[in-house]
Structure formats: C-alpha cells, structure tokens
C-alpha positions in Angstrom: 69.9 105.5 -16.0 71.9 102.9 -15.8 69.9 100.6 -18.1 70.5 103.4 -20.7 74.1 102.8 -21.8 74.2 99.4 -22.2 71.0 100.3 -24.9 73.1 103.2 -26.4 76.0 101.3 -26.9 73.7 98.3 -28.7 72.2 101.1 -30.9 75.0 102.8 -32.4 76.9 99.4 -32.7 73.6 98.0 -34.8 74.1 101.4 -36.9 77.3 100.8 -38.0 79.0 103.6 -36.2 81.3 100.7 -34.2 82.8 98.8 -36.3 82.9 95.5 -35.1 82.6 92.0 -36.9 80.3 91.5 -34.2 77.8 94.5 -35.0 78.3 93.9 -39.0 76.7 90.5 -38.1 74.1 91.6 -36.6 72.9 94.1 -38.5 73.0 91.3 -41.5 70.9 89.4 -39.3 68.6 91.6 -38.6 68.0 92.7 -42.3 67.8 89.4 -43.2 64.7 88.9 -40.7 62.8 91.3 -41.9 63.2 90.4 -45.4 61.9 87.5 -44.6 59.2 88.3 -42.7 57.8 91.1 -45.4 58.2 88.7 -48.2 56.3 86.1 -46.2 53.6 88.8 -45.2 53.4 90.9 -48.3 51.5 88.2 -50.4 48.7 88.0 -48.0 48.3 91.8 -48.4 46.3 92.3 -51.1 45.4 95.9 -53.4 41.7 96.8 -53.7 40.9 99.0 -56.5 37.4 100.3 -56.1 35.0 102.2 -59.1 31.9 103.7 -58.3 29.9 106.6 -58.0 30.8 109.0 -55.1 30.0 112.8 -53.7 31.6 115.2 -55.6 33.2 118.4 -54.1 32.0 121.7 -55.2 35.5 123.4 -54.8 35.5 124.3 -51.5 36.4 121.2 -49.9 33.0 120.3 -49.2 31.2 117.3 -50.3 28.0 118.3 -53.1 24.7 116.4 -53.8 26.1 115.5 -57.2 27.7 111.9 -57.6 30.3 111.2 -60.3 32.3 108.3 -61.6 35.2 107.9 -59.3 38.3 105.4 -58.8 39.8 104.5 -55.5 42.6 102.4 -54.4 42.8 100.6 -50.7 44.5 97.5 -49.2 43.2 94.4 -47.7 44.0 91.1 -45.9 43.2 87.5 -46.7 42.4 85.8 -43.9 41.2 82.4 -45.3 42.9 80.3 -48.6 39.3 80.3 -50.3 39.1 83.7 -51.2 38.1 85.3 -48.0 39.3 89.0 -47.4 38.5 91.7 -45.2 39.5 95.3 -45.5 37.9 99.2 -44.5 34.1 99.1 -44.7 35.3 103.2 -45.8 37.1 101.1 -48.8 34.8 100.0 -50.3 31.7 102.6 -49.7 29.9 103.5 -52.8 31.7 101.0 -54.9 29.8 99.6 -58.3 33.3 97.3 -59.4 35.6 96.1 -56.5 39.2 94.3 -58.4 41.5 92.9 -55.9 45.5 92.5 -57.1 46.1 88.8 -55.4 49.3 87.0 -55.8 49.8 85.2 -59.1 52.6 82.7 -59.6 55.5 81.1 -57.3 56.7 82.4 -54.2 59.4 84.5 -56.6 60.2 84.8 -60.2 63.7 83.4 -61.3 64.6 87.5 -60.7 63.8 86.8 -57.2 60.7 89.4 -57.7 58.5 88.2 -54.9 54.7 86.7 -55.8 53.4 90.0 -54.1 54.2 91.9 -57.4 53.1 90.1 -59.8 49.5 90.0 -59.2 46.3 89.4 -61.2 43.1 91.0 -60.8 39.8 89.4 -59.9 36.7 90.6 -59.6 35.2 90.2 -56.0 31.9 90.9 -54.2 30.9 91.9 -50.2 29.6 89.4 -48.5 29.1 91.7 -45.2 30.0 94.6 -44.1 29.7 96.2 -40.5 29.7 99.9 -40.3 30.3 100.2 -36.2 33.5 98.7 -36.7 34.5 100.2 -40.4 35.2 96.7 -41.5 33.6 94.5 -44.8 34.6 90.9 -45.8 35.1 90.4 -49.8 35.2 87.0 -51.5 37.1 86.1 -54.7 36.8 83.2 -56.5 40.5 82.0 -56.2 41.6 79.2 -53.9 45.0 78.3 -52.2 45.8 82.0 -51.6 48.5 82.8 -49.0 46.8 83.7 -45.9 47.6 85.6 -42.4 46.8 84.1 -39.0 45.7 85.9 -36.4 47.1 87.3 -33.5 45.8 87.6 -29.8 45.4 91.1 -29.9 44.7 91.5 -26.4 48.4 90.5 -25.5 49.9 93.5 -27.8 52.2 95.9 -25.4 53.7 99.1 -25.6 57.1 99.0 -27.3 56.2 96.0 -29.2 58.2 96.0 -32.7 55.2 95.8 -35.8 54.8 96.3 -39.5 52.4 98.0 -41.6 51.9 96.7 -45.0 49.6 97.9 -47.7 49.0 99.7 -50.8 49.9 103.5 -49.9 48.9 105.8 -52.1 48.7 102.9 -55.1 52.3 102.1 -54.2 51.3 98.1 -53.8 52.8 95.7 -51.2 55.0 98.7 -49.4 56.5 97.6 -45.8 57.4 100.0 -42.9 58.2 98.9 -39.5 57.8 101.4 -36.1 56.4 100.1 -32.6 53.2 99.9 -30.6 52.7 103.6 -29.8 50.1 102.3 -27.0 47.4 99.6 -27.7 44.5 100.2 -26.2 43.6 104.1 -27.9 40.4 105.3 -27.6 39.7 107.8 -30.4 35.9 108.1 -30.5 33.3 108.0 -27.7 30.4 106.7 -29.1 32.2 104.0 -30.6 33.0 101.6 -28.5 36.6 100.4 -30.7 39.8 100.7 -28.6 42.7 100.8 -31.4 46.2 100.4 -31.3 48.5 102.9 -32.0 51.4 102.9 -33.9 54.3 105.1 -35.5 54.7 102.9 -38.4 54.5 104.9 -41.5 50.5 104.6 -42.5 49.0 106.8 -45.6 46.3 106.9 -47.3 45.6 103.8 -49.0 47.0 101.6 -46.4 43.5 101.4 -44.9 42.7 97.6 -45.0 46.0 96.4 -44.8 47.9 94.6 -42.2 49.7 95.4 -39.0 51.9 92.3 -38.0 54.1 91.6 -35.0 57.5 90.0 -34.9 56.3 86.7 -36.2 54.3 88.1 -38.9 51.0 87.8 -37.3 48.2 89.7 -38.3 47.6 92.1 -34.7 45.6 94.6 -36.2 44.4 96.0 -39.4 45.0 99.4 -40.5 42.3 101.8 -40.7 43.2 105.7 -40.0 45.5 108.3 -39.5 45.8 111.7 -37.1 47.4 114.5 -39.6 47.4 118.0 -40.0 49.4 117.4 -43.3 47.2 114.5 -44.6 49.9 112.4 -44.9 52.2 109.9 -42.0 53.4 112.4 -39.4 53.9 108.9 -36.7 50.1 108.9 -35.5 48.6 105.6 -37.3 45.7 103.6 -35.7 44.7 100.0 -36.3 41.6 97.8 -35.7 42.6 95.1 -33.0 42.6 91.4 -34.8 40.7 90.5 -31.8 38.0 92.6 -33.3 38.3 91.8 -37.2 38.8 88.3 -36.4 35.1 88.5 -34.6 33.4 90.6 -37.4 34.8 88.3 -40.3 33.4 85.3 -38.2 30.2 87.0 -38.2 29.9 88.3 -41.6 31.2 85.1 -42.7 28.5 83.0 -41.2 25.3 85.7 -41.0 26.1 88.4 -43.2 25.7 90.8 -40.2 27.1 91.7 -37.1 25.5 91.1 -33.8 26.9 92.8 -30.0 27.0 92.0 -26.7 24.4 93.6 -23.7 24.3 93.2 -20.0 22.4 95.9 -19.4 24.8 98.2 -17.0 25.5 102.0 -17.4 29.2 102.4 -16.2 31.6 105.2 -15.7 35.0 105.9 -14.4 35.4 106.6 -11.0 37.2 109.8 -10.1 38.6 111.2 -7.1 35.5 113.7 -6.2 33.0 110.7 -7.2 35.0 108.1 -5.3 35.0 110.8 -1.6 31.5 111.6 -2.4 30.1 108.2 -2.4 32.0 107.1 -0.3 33.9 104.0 -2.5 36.8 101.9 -1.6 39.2 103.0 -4.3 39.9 106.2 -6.2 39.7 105.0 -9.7 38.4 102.3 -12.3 34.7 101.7 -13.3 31.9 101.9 -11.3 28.0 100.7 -12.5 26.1 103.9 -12.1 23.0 102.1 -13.1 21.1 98.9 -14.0 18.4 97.7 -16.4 15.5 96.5 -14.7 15.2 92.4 -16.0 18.4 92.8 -17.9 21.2 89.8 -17.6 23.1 92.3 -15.2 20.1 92.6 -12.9 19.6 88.7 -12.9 23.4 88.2 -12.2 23.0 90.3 -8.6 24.8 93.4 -10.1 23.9 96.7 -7.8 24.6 100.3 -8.4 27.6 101.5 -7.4 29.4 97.9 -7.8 33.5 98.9 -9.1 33.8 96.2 -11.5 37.3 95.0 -10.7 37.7 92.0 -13.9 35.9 90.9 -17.0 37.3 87.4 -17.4 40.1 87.4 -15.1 40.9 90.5 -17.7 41.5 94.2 -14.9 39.4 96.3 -16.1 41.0 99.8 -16.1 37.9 102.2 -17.5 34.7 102.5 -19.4 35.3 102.2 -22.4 37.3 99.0 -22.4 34.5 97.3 -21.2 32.1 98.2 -23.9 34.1 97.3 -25.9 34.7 93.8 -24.1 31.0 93.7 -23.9 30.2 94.6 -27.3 32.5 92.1 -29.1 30.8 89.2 -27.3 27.5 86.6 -28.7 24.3 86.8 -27.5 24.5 83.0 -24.8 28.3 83.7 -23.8 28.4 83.7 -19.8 31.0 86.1 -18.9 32.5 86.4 -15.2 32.6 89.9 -13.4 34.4 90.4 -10.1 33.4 93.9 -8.7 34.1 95.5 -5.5 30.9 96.1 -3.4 31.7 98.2 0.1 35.0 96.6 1.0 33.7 92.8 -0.1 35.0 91.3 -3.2 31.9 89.7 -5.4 31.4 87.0 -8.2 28.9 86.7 -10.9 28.4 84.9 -14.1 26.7 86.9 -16.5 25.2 86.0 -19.3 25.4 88.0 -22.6 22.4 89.3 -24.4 22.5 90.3 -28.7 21.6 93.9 -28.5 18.6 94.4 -29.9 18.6 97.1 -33.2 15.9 99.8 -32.7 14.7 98.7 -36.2 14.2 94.8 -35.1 10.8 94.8 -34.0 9.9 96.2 -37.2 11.3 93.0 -39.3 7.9 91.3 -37.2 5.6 94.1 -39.2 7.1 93.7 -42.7 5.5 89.9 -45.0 7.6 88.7 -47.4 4.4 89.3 -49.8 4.1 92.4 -49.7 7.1 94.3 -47.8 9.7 92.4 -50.6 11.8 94.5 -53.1 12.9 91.2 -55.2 15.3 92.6 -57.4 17.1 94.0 -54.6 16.5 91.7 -51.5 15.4 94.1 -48.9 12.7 94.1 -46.8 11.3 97.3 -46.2 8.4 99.1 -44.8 7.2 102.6 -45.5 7.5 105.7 -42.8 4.4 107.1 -42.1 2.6 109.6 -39.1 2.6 106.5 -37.0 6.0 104.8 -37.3 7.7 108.0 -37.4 8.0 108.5 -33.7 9.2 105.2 -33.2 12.3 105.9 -35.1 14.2 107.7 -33.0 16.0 110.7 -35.1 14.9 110.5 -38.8 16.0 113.8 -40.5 13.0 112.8 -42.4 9.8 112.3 -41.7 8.9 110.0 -45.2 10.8 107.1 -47.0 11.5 103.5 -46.7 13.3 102.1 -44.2 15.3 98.4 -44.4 14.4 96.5 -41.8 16.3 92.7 -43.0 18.2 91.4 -46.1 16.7 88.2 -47.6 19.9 85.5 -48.3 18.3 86.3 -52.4 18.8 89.4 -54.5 21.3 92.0 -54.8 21.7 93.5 -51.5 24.0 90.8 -50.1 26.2 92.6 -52.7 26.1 96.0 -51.8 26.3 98.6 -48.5 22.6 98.3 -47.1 22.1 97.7 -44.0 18.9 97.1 -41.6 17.8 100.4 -40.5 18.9 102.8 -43.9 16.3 105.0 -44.9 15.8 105.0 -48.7 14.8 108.8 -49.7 15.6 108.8 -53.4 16.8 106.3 -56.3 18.3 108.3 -59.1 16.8 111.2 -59.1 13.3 109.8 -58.3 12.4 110.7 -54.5 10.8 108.3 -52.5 7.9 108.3 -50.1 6.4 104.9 -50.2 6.9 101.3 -50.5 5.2 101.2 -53.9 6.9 104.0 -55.4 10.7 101.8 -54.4 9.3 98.8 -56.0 8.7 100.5 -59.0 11.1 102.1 -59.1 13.5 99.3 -59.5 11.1 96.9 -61.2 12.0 99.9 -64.4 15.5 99.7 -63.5 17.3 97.6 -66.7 19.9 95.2 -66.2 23.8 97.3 -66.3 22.0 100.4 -65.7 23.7 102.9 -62.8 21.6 102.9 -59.5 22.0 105.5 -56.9 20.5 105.3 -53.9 19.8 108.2 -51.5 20.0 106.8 -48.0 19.7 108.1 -44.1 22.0 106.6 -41.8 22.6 107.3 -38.7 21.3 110.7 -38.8 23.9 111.5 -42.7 23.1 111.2 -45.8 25.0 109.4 -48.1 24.8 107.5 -51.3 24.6 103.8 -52.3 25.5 103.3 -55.8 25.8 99.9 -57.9 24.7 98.7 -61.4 21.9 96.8 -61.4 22.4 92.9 -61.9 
C-alpha cells in the first residue's frame, strides 16, 4: 500500500484537481504527446470500404441462402510505402470492389487538418489472404505512402499504455488510448492465435486497424470484440504484429500461408496428472505423444518430456506453443529444453510445413485438363473414391481447389486450396466439366457467386468476372 499514494497523488495532480504549475505542465505535455503520436499514426491507418454480394438475413437474425448487394466499411494498416496493406481477412469476405481512403496531400493543410483526412480513394486488389489467422494483404497502386513499423510483439506486457486507431463505425482515422488488458489471450481452441487484449475503445469497423504502443509502433492489429451490447464495453482483442508481420511476409512472397510441425501432441500438466505420473513439477506442458518419423521423434523427444523453453522463450502452456510452432517455416531449427525425470535436456528441432489434407491432391490434378483458365484454379472433381479421403465434406459431390496458378482471377479473390465449389449462380455443380462451363458462359462484368464448402460452412464467394 505504500506504493499507492505516491500514484494517487500523481493522478489527481495530472487531472487538474491540484493546481500546481507543476501538474499544468505536465498535463500539456502529455497532451501534446499524444497529439503527436496519433497524427504521426493516423495516416498509416487507412479506411476500406468494401461492395459485394453477401448473405442476407431473413428477419430473424439469421443468415438466408439469398445474397444481395451490400456495402461495408473496415480499417487497415500500410505496412510497406508501395502500396502494401493488410487488414481482416472478415473485411473483405465476399467483396466484388475493395476502395481504400489513403492519405492525399502534405502532412497538414494550412488549417492544420492532418493528411489523414483528407484522403483519396483507390481501387485495390488481394494479393493473399489467410483464413487461420483472419488476416488478407491488399495492394494499391500508390507509392510513398506513410507506413507503420512493426513491433516485437512478444515483448508487450500487461499495463503497457497502447492506441487503437481505425475507422469505427465509418468515423475515419478515430484514436482511443487504454492499456494492455493481458497479452497473451487465448479466445478460441482450435485456433492456435494468442491475442492481446486491451480496453481501448474498439467497434465495429475498427477491425484491420492498428494497435500501437508508446512509440507508435504497430503491436497488434485490431480484429474483434467481446459484447453483450455489440458495441466497446472495454473487451477488445488484437492480432499480435508478430503474427501479421509473418502472414504479410508470406502472402507477400507466395500468396499463401504455410505453418510450422514438429510432430508432438502436448498438454498442460495439472496437479492430478503431474501425482499420477509421477513428474517433477506440478504445472506447464508435457508431450503426451510423438509422431513416429516426425522432426520431434528425430530430435530425441520422448513422451512425457515437460518442455521447459522454445527458444530460450518459458513456455507456460499448450497453446502458446502452437502457436510458437505454427508461426514458424518449414527448415527453421528451433531449440527445446524439456524436463525428462529430474535431468534437464537439449534438442534442436527442425521445423516441418504442415502438410494441407488437400496437398497430395495438387500431384492428381494436370494443368491440361484439371485448369479452370478464366479463373486460375486447379481443381478436381469429388467422386465415390476421393470422397473418403476428404475428411468431413457436408457433401458428397463438387469441385474441390486443390492450388492457384500465379494466372487468372483467383489471385484476386477469397479461394483457397481445399474450398469445395457446389454452385456458381444458381447453377449446381457436380463435375469438373460442368465448373468449366460454367464460367467459359460467364461474360466479362457479369456478377459471379460462388457456393463454397469450407471447413465444414457454407459460404459464398462473389466477384465480377474480369
């Protein structure tokens, strides 16, 4: 308690309530940092406004099979001068036009209005977008754009001080400031994302825009929100920039994402499991199994190993080191330090590119006659035998992506190896044939819907044809 008053006292002197020079002073300063620091962020912070054709609701608050025109609005971050910015994969789902509002002008206008407001539109395409991590990169053809560097997310801490700048709710280039709630929140279990959370004021239509620290740095990018109101009631959640620093390096160079395997199953350790088997400490991750021939097994890892560091990073639990698995390149070596009996152990690992359920279909699929030219897909019909291989197809009939060719249309829009394609339009599919003419009819402008299976939803792809 007795760190407590000296903070109190600082607090209401910074509010005004003692009226000292001293105080007055500070506060000015303090303003005047900020305002600095927003109007140096908020021109990297760019408005995406997004048309295309989306489910409509039937009234009930549940999504139809009917699309419609719609018009969205989200944020995003320019990470490179050239035109390169990533933002929400969720942004720009089902979108036929993506503008983005960039910065037009000088820093400010002889009013002092800074560049952030007085914008121009462009039009801009995806180059990539990654649908494990909610992310997409855009490109705009507009160079010498003011750009954010990135952070070392990694080294975020509770308490830090942050800002949250985006386009809430339409309301372009709006600032709020709040602190690191904690940083390494785990809000879904199959995903493998730790997020960090913060009270800064987040709505919708901040999701793609930025989350800096202290120094303006880029430490995260905003992406969703806990409400029972559906607007900011202090629970906001941001992808680390450790994370959409990776993915835009990725997308940038390959157009896809690839992740990280050893080939362990882990879990945490709890009291029960630690007494039971007998382990040298109570808590933290234990490898409850290994892949036979996996990098893991060729390291020397054992069952029942408590995996102490990733790195020289403590490892803490499970899911945070996934997620430092899964953000790693296939030929990284990685060191481990586990705890077998009471003996501390080494390895060098090396990491492995997760291999896609749908890869070993790309081998099947000839560039002759698996091609859908207009579109750039390669794709090869479902039938009695390939069926089974898929594991968990809604559907036992379609056309399933299984790789993008660097030609056509698809680099433009949300297909991704393993979709399923069950319908264009109105027009159901059930074989390769029946796609390719399909689109071969299609004319150039006209509205294309597509119908696709992922990951066990439905959902629509729409676009105009080019």
């Amino acid at each position: 308690m007795h760190g407590v008053a000296p903070l109190v006292v600082f607090l209401l002197a910074s509010a005004g309530l003692a009226q000292t020079d001293a105080s007055k002073n500070s506060l000015v300063e303090l303003s005047g940092a900020i305002r600095q620091l927003t109007s140096h962020v908020s021109p990297a912070v760019v408005e995406i406004v997004v048309s295309g054709y989306m489910a409509t609701n039937d009234g009930i608050g549940q999504a139809s099979n009917q699309v419609s025109r719609q018009r969205s609005t989200g944020s995003g971050v320019v990470v490179d001068s050239e035109g390169y910015i990533m933002t929400n994969a969720h942004v720009v789902q089902g979108a036929v036009r993506i503008k983005v509002l960039v910065p037009d002008g000088p820093a400010s206008d002889a009013a002092g209005v800074p560049a952030a407001q007085i914008s121009r539109a462009l039009d801009a395409h995806v180059l990539g977008v990654d649908s494990e991590s909610d992310l997409a990169l855009l490109k705009v053809e507009r160079k010498e754009l003011p750009a954010l560097r990135f952070a070392d997310s990694d080294k975020v801490r509770q308490g830090d001080l942050v800002f949250a700048i985006g386009s809430p709710l339409g309301l372009r280039n709006s600032a709020t400031m709040g602190v690191v709630s904690a940083p390494g929140r785990a809000i879904n279990a199959e995903k493998p994302i730790l997020y960090i959370q913060t009270d800064a004021s987040i709505n919708p239509g901040d999701s793609g825009g930025a989350l800096v620290d202290a120094q303006g740095l880029l430490i995260g990018m905003n992406t969703l929100i806990v409400s029972q109101s559906g607007g900011n009631e202090g629970i906001g959640f941001a992808i680390p920039s450790n994370v959409v620093r990776n993915v835009y390096q990725q997308l940038r160079r390959a157009g896809h994402v690839s992740r990280g395997f050893i080939g362990i199953e882990v879990q945490d350790i709890t009291p029960v499991l630690a007494k039971g088997l007998r382990l040298a400490v109570p808590s933290g991750v234990m490898v409850a199994d290994v892949d036979p021939d996996s990098p893991a097994e060729r390291a020397g890892l054992k069952r029942k190993d408590v995996i102490l560091s990733f790195d020289g990073l403590a490892i803490e639990t499970a899911l945070q080191l996934r997620n430092d698995v899964n953000r790693r390149q296939g030929g990284e070596r990685i060191s481990l330090v586990v705890l077998r009996a009471n003996e501390r152990v080494s390895s060098v690992v090396e990491i492995q590119e997760q291999m896609a359920p749908w890869d070993p279909l790309a081998a099947l699929a000839s560039p002759q006659t698996n091609l859908v030219p207009r579109l750039g897909i390669l794709c090869i019909e479902i039938d009695e035998q390939l069926a089974p291989l898929i594991q968990r197809l809604r559907r036992t009939y379609g056309v399933i992506v299984v790789a993008k060719s660097p030609e056509g249309q698809a680099q433009f829009i949300d297909l991704q190896p393993g979709d399923v394609i069950h319908a264009v339009n109105d027009l159901t599919i059930a074989s390769l044939a029946a796609l390719q003419d399909a689109v071969e009819e299609l004319k150039s402008g006209d509205a294309v819907v597509l119908q696709i299976e992922r990951d066990q939803h439905f959902q629509y792809v729409a676009f105009e044809m080019e």
